[in-house]
C-alpha positions, 0 to 999 in steps of 0.5 A: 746146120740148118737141122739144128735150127729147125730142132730149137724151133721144135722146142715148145714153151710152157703155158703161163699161168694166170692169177685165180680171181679173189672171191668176195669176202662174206658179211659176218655178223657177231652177237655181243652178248655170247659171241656167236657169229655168222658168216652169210653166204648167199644173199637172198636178193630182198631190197630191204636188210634182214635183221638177225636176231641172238640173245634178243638183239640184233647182230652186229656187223664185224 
């Protein structure tokens, strides 16, 4: 009896599996005149906004 305990004790458990954490979504910006868009991927770390320019107007944030 007792080596049957010893060999269920053997027995190794699966690792469990953690979530994948959620990346931040990126501005995106539209023109309204020809409907371009542009998706910001990396801030350039200024304290004032940039204004993106299309058509000659600025961009809208959607």
């Amino acid at each position: 009896m007792p080596a049957k305990i010893k060999a269920k004790a053997k027995k190794a458990t699966k690792p469990v599996k953690k979530a994948a954490p959620r990346a931040k979504k990126a501005p995106k910006l539209e023109c309204v005149v020809c409907g371009y868009r542009v998706v910001i991927d990396q801030s350039c770390g200024c304290v004032e906004e940039h204004v993106l320019l299309c058509c000659g107007r600025p961009m809208n944030k959607i």
